[in-house]
Wavefront OBJ file of the C-alpha trace (Angstrom):
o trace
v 58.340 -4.505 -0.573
v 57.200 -0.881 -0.944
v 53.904 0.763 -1.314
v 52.639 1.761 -4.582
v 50.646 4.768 -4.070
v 49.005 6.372 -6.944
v 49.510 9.580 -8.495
v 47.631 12.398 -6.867
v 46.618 10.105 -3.719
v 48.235 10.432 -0.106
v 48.269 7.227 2.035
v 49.228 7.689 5.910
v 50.746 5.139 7.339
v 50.823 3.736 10.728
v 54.115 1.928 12.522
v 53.355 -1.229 11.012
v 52.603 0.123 7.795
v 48.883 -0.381 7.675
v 46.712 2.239 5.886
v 45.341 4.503 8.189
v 41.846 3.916 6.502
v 41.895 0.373 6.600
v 43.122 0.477 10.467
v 40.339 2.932 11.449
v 37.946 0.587 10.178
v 38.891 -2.609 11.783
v 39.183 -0.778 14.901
v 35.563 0.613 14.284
v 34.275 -2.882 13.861
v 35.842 -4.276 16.542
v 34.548 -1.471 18.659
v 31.137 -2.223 17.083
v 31.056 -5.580 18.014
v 32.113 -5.829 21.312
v 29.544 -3.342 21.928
v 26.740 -6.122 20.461
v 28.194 -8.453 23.025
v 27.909 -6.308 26.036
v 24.586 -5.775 25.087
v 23.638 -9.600 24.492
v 22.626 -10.600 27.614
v 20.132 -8.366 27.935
v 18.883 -8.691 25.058
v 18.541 -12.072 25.420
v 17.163 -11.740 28.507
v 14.538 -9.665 27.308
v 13.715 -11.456 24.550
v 13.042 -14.678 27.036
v 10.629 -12.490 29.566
v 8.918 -11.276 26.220
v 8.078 -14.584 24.599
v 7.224 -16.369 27.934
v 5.001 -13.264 28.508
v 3.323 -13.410 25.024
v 1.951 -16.666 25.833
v 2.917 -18.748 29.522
v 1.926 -21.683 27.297
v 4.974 -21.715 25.508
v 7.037 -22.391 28.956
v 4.648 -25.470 29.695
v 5.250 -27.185 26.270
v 9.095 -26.508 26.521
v 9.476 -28.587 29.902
v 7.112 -30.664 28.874
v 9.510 -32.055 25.688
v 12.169 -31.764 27.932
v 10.605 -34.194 30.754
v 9.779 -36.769 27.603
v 13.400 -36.630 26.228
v 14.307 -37.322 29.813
v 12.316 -40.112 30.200
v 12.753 -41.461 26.851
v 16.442 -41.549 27.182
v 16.159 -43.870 30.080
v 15.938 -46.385 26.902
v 19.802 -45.929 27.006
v 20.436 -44.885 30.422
v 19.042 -47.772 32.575
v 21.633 -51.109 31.755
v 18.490 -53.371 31.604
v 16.333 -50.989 29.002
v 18.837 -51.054 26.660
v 19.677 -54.936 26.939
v 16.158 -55.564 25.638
v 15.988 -52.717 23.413
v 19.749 -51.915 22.211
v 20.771 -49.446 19.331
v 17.049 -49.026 18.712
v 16.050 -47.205 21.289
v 17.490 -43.799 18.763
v 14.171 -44.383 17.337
v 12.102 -43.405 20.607
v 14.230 -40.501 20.902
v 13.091 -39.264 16.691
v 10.089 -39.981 17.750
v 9.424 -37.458 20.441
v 11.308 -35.110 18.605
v 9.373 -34.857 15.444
v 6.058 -35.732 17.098
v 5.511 -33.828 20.654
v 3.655 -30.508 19.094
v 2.581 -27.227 20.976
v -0.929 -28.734 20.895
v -3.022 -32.116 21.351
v -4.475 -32.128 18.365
v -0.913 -32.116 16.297
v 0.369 -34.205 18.435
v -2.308 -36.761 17.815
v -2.114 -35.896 14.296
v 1.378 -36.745 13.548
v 1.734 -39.539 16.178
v -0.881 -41.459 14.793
v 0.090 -41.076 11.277
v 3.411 -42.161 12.222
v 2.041 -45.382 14.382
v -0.427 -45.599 11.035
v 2.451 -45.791 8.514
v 4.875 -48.007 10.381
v 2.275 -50.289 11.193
v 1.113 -50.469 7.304
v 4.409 -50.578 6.156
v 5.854 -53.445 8.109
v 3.131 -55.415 7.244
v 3.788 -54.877 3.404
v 7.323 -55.593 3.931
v 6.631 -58.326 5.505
v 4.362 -60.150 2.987
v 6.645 -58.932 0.086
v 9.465 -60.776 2.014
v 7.802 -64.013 2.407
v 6.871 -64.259 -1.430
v 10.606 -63.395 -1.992
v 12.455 -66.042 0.047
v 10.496 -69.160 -1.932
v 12.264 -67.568 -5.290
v 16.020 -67.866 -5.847
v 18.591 -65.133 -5.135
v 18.539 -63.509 -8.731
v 14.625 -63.280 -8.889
v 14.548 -61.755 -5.015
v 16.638 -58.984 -6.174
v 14.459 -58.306 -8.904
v 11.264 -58.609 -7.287
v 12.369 -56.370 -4.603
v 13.557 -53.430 -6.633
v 10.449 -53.739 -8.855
v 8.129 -53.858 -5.480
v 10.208 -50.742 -4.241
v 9.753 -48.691 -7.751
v 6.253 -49.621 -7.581
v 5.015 -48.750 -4.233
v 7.007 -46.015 -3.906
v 5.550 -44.310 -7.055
v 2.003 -45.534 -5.900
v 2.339 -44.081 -2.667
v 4.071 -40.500 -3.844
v 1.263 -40.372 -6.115
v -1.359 -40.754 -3.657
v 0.430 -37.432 -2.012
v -0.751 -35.116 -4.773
v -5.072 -36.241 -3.975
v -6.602 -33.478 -1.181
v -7.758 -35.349 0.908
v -4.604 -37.741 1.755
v -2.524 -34.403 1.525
v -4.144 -32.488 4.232
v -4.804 -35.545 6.539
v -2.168 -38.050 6.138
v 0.528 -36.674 4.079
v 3.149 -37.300 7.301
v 1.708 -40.481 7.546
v 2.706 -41.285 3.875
v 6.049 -40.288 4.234
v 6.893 -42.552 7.115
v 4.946 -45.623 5.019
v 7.707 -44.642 2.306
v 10.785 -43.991 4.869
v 9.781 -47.629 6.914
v 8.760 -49.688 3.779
v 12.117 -49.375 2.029
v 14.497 -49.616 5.092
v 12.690 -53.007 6.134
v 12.282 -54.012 2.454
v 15.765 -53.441 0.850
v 17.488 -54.381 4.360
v 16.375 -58.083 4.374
v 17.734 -58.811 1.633
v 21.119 -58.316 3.080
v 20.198 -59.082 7.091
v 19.387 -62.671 8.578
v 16.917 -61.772 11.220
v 15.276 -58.373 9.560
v 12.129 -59.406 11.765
v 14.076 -58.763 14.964
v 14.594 -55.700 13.819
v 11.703 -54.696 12.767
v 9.880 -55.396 15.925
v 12.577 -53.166 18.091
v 12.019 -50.384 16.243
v 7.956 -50.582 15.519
v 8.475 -51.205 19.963
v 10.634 -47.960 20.501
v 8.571 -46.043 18.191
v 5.414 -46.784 20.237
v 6.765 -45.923 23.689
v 7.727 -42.552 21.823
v 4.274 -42.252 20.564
v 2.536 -43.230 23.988
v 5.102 -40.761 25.990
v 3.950 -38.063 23.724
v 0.322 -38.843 24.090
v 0.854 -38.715 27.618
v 2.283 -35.351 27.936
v -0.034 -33.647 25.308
v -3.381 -35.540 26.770
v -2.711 -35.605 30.203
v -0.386 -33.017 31.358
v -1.251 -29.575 30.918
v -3.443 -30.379 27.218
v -2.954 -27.491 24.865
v -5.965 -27.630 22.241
v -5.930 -26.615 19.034
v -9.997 -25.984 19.384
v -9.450 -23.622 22.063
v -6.977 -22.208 20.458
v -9.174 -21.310 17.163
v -12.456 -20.396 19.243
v -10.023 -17.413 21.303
v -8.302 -16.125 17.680
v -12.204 -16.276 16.555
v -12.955 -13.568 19.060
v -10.121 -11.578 18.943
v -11.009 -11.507 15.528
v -13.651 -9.601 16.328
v -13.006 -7.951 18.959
v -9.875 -6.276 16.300
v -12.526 -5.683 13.779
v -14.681 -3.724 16.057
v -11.737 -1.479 17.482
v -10.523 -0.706 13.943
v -13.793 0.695 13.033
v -14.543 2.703 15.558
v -10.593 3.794 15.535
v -10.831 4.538 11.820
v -13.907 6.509 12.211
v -12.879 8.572 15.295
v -9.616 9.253 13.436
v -11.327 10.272 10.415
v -13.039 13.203 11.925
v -10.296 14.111 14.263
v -8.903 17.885 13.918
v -5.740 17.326 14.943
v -3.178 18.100 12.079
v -1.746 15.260 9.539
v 1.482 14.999 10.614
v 0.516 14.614 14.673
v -1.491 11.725 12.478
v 1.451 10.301 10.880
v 3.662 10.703 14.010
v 0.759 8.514 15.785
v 0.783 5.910 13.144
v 4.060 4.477 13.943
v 2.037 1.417 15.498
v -1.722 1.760 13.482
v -3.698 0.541 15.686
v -6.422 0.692 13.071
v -3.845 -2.120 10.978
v -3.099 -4.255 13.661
v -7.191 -4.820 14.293
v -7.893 -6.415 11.383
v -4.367 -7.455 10.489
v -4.955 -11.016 12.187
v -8.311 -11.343 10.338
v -6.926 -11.408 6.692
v -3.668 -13.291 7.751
v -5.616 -16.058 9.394
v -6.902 -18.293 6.929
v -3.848 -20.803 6.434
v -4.194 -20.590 10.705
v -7.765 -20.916 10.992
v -7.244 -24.386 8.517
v -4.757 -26.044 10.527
v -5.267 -25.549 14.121
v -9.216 -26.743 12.987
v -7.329 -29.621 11.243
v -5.859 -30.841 14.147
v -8.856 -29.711 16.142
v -10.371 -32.586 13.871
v -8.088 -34.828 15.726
v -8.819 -34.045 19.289
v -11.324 -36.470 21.425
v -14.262 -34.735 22.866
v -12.917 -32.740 25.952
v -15.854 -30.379 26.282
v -17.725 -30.620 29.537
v -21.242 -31.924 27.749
v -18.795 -33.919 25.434
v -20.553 -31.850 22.319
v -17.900 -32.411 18.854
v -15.640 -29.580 18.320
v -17.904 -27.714 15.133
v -14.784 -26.737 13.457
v -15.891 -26.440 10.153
v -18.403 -23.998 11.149
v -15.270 -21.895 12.585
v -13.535 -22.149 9.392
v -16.931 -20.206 7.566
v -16.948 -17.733 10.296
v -13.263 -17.186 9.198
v -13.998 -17.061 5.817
v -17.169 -14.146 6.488
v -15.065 -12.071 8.876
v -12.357 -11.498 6.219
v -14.923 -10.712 3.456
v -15.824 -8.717 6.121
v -12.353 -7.181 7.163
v -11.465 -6.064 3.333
v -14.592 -3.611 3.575
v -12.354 -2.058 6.927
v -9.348 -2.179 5.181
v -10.818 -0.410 2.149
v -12.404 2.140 4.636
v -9.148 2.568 6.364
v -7.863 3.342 2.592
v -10.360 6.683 2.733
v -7.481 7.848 5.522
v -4.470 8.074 3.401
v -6.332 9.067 -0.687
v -4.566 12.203 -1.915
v -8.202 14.244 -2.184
v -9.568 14.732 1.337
v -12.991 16.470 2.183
v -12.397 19.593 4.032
v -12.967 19.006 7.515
v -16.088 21.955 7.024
v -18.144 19.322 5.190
v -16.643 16.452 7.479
v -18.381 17.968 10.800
v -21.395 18.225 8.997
v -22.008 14.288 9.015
v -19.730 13.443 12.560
v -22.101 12.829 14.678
v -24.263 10.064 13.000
v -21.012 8.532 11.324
v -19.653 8.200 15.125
v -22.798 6.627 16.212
v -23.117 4.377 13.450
v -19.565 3.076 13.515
v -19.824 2.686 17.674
v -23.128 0.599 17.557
v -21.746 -1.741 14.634
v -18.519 -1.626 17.061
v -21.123 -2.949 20.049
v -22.721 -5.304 17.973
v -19.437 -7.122 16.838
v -17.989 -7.101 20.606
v -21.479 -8.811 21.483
v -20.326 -11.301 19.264
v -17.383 -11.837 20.603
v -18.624 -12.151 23.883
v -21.291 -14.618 23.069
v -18.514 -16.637 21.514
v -16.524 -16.417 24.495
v -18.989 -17.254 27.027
v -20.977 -20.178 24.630
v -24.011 -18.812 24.706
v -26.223 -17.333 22.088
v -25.985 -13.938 21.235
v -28.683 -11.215 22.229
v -32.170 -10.718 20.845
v -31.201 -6.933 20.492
v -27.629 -7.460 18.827
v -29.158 -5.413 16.134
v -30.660 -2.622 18.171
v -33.022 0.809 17.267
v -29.722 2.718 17.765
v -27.882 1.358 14.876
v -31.029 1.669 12.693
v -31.607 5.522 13.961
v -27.767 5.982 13.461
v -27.995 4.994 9.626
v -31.097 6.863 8.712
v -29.485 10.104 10.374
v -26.523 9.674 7.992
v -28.990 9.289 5.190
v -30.497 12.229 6.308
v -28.021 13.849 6.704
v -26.497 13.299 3.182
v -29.966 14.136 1.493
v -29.731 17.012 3.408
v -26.902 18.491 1.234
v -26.962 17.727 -2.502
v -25.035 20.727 -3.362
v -22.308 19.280 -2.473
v -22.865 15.912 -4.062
v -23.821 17.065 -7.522
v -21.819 20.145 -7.950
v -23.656 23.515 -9.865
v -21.025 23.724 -12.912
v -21.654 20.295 -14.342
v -20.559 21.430 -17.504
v -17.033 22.222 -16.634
v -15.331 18.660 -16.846
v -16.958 18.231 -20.683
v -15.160 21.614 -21.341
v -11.981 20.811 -19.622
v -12.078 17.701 -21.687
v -12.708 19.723 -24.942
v -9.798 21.875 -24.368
v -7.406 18.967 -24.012
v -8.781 17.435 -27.414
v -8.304 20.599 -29.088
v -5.001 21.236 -27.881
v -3.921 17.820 -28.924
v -5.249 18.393 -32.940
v -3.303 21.255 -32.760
v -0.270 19.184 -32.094
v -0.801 16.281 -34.129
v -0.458 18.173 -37.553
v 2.729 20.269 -36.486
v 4.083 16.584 -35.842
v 3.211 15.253 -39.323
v 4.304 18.324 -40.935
v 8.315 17.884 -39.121
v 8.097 14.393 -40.457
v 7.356 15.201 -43.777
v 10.383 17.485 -43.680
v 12.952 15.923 -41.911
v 13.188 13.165 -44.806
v 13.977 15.294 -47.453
v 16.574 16.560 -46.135
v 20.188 14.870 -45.892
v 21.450 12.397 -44.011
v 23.520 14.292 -41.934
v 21.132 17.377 -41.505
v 18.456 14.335 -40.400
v 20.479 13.059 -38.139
v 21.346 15.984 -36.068
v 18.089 17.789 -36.548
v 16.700 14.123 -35.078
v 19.391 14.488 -32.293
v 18.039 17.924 -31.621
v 14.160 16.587 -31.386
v 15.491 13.829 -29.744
v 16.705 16.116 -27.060
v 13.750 18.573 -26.514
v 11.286 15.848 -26.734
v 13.087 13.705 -24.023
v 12.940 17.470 -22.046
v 9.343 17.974 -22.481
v 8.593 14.149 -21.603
v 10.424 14.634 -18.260
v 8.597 18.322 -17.392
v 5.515 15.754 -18.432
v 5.977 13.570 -15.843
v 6.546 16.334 -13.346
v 3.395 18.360 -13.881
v 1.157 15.495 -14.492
v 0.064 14.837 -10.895
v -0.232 18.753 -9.700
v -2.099 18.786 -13.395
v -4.550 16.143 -12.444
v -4.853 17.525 -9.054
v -6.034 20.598 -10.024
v -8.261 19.735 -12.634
v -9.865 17.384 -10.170
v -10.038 19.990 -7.236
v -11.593 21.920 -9.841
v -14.804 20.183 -10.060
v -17.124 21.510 -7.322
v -18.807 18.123 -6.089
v -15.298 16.666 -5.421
v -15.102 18.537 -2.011
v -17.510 15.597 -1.202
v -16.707 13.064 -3.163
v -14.308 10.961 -0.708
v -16.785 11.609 1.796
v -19.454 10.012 -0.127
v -16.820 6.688 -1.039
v -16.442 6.604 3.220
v -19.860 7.086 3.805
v -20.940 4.189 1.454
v -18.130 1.738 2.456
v -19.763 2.506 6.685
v -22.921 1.191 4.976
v -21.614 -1.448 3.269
v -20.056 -2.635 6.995
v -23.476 -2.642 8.262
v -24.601 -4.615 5.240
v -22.220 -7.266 5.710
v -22.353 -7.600 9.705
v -25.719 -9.390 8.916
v -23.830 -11.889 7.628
v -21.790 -12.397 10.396
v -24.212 -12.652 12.653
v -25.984 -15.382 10.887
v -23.023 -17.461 10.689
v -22.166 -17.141 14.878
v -25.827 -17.707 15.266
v -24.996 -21.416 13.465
v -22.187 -21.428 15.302
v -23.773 -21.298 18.527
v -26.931 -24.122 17.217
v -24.317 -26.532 16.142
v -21.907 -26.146 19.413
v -25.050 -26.200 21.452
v -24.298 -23.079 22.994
v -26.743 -21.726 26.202
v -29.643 -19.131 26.108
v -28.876 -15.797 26.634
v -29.870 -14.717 30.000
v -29.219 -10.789 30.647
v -29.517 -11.373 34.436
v -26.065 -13.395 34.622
v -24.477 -11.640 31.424
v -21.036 -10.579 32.537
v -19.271 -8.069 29.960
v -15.415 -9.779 29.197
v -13.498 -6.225 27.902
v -10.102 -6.891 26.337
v -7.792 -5.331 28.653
v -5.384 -7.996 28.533
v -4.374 -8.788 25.044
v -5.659 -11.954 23.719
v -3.082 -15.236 22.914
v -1.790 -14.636 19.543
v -1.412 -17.934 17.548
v 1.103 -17.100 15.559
v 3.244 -19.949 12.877
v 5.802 -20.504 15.420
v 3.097 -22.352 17.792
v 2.057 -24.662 14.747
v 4.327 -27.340 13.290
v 6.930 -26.815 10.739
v 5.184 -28.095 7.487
v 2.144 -26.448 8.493
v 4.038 -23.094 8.921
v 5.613 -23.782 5.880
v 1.967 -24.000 3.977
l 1 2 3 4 5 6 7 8 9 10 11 12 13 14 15 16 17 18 19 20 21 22 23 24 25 26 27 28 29 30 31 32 33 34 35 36 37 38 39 40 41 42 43 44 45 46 47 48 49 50 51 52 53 54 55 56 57 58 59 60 61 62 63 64 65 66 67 68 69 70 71 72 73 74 75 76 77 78 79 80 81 82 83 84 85 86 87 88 89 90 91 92 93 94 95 96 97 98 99 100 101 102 103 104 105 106 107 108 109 110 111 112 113 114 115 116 117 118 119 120 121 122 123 124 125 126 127 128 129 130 131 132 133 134 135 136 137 138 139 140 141 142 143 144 145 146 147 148 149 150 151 152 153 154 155 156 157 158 159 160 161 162 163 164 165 166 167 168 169 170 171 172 173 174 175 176 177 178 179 180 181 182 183 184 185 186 187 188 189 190 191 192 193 194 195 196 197 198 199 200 201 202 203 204 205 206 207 208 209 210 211 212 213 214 215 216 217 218 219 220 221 222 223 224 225 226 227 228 229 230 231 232 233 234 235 236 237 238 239 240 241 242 243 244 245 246 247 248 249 250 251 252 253 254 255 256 257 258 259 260 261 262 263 264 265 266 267 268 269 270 271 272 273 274 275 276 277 278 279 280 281 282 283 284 285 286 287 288 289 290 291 292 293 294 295 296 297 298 299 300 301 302 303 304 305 306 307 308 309 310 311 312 313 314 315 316 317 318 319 320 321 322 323 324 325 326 327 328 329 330 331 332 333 334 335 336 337 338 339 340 341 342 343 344 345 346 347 348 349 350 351 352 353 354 355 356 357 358 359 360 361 362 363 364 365 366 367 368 369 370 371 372 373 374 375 376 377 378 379 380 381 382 383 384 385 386 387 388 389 390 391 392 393 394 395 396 397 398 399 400 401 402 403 404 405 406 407 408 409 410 411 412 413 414 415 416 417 418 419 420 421 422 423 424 425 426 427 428 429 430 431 432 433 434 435 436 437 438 439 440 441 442 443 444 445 446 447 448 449 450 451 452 453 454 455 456 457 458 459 460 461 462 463 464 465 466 467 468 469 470 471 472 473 474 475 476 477 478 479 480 481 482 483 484 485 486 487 488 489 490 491 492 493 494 495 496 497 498 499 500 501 502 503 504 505 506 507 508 509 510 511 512 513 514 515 516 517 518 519 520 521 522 523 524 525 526 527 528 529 530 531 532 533 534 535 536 537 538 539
């Protein structure tokens, strides 16, 4: 058959008569893509080393579910196991699948709700079983399917209150999954009992090999787990302060700035604080869970972690609207920055000090020192007031009259224009239709022109008239300066809530003789979704 090539267009054709095109870009993708397979290996490679890296722990739990599939697969492997168990022993192997978690206290979460739920659910079956068998065939068949409609809509009900939802929502879901398979089953199987026990048996030897590994071999808790992100929530919060502060007197140009800001270190500091609530919920969830590991035994205070949460991100949106004062389209020249450096600096590194005392109490359990709050921090602040009062020039501005007359010109200049509007109106409808119509095509025209030279001058319009007013020179300095004071404002609150952190946990007395400093050098675990279980990271 031949080509049809259209008028005006050249197609070259290869031997086989392929378009040239078309074979130039299959070779290109093929090229492509066996240059993505080449570099697989390392990529994978790389992307192994940098996981394991992240956080060793993650190595530990993945032999540790494959040592309990191992052993729980002996249910099939070993010739006398699986006489006493048989085709049951599948159910072991679910088991440790959907319960073995990266920590204890999920682990004991879900394997208990799952021994919880079988255990209530047999038992239902059960008793609706026995008052079936002394009815004939026909009634059975209708008491079952009404018991089935009923409890099931009973117990997805019960899914919607808080309380079940957040503790034993799992365990409400295998009630329903074991409930009907016993219940609909024995109407149609002999010896349902049998098989009932075998799998309630195979399910507990997955439970107690789970238990096991989380409990006894290298635990993972979720407590530890939310007292480290608690510190290196602070610890982020204070480096983004002092970052943002330092960066916003720095005289290096804007676009060295933006060149830097490829990875803000500023954002990722007190990224992890806002992100952390739906974190900070469930790993204290399942540290609600957990026995009493602690050397003195004390209960995990996780509720008291979840309100120090909840302060450091009230806390965190005053940095992120200070780290806003970076990138606002009006800047203070850097003339009238220097003047207020050196107490802004100072102010932002004691808050900085205070907050990494914090952390450190936190870290080490022990209650924080006597002079968190130190004379620096209160010399600091009154030298920016100071400071500030020092210069009200450029605070109140000497023209105060010129924004009420820029405003007066732009009413006047818009009564001006409102009767030459009317007045084209007026005249346009006396006119014919077909003179209308093109003089409205016309003025449809010039005003769609003037709208669009609108939108273009608007924001060098409002720029100037704004850099027009004398006091605005100052004016985002003043909006930093007062969001710095707000920070030291709100880190009273913070330190009241770590101080009832530390009476409830029943931290130690501070003791400056064996204080040891902890600095962040390494960077601290980061527990991210992927370490908590899928319907939590789904939440």
């Amino acid at each position: 058959m031949a080509t049809k090539v259209h008028v005006g267009m050249e197609t070259e054709m290869n031997g086989n008569g392929v378009p040239e095109k078309v074979f130039n870009n299959w070779k290109k993708r093929i090229h492509d893509f066996s240059g993505k397979m080449k570099r697989f290996p390392g990529w994978l490679c790389r992307t192994i080393w940098k996981v394991g890296r992240d956080d060793p722990r993650r190595m530990i739990h993945a032999f540790k579910v494959g040592l309990s599939l191992t052993l729980v697969s002996l249910l099939y492997l070993m010739e006398p196991l699986f006489k006493g168990i048989g085709q049951n022993a599948i159910w072991a192997v679910m088991t440790v699948v959907v319960v073995l978690e990266f920590t204890a206290g999920a682990t004991l979460c879900k394997g208990l709700n799952r021994g919880l739920g079988t255990v209530l659910a047999g038992s239902l079956a059960f008793f609706i079983e026995f008052i079936a068998t002394k009815s004939g065939k026909v009634f059975r068949a209708v008491f079952i399917g009404a018991a089935v409609f009923l409890i099931g809509t009973a117990a997805t009900y019960m899914r919607f209150f808080p309380y079940i939802k957040k503790n034993y929502d799992y365990g409400v879901v295998i009630f329903l999954l074991t409930f009907n398979l016993i219940t609909v089953s024995s109407y149609r199987v002999e010896n349902v009992l049998k098989l009932a026990h075998d799998r309630f048996y195979t399910i507990a030897i997955g439970c107690a090999i789970c238990l096991f590994m989380s409990l006894l071999v290298f635990p993972i808790w979720s407590g530890e787990d939310l007292h480290n992100s608690t510190v290196a929530k602070l610890e982020g919060l204070a480096k983004s302060i002092e970052a943002c502060v330092n960066e916003y007197f720095d005289d290096s140009d804007t676009k060295e700035k933006q060149e830097r800001s490829s990875e803000d270190p500023i954002y990722k500091g007190y990224k992890a604080v806002l992100d952390s609530k739906s974190t900070d919920e469930t790993l204290a969830l399942y540290a609600s869970w957990e026995p009493r590991h602690s050397r003195h035994c004390y209960r995990f205070p996780w509720q008291q972690y979840v309100k120090l949460g909840a302060v450091l991100r009230q806390f965190g949106y005053t940095v992120v609207a200070l780290h806003g004062c970076l990138q606002t389209e009006i800047q203070t020249p850097r003339s009238v920055r220097a003047l207020f450096k050196d107490p802004s600096i100072r102010l932002a590194g004691e808050v900085s000090k205070a907050l990494m005392e914090l952390a450190n109490s936190i870290r080490n359990r022990r209650h924080c020192s006597p002079e968190i709050l130190s004379d620096h921090l209160h010399e600091a602040l009154q030298d920016l007031n100071t400071a500030i009062k020092s210069q009200p020039r450029l605070f109140l501005g000497s023209n105060s009259n010129q924004a009420t007359n820029m405003l007066a010109l732009a009413a006047a200049h818009a009564a001006r224009q409102k009767p030459e509007r009317d007045l084209g109106v007026s005249l346009s409808s006396v006119k014919t239709d077909s003179s209308a119509l093109m003089e409205w095509k016309t003025k449809r025209v010039s005003e769609q022109t003037k709208e669009n030279e609108r939108k273009v001058l608007r924001p060098q319009l409002s720029k100037i008239a704004i850099t027009s007013l004398e006091f605005s020179e100052a004016l985002p300095f003043a909006a930093f300066a007062s969001l710095l004071v707000e920070i030291v404002a709100r880190l009273d609150n913070v330190i009241e809530e770590v101080e009832e952190l530390g009476r409830i946990a029943c931290y130690k007395e501070f003791n400056p003789d064996n204080e040891i400093i902890v600095t962040c050098e390494k960077p601290p675990v980061d527990v991210t979704k992927s370490q908590l279980p899928s319907h939590a990271a789904s939440d």
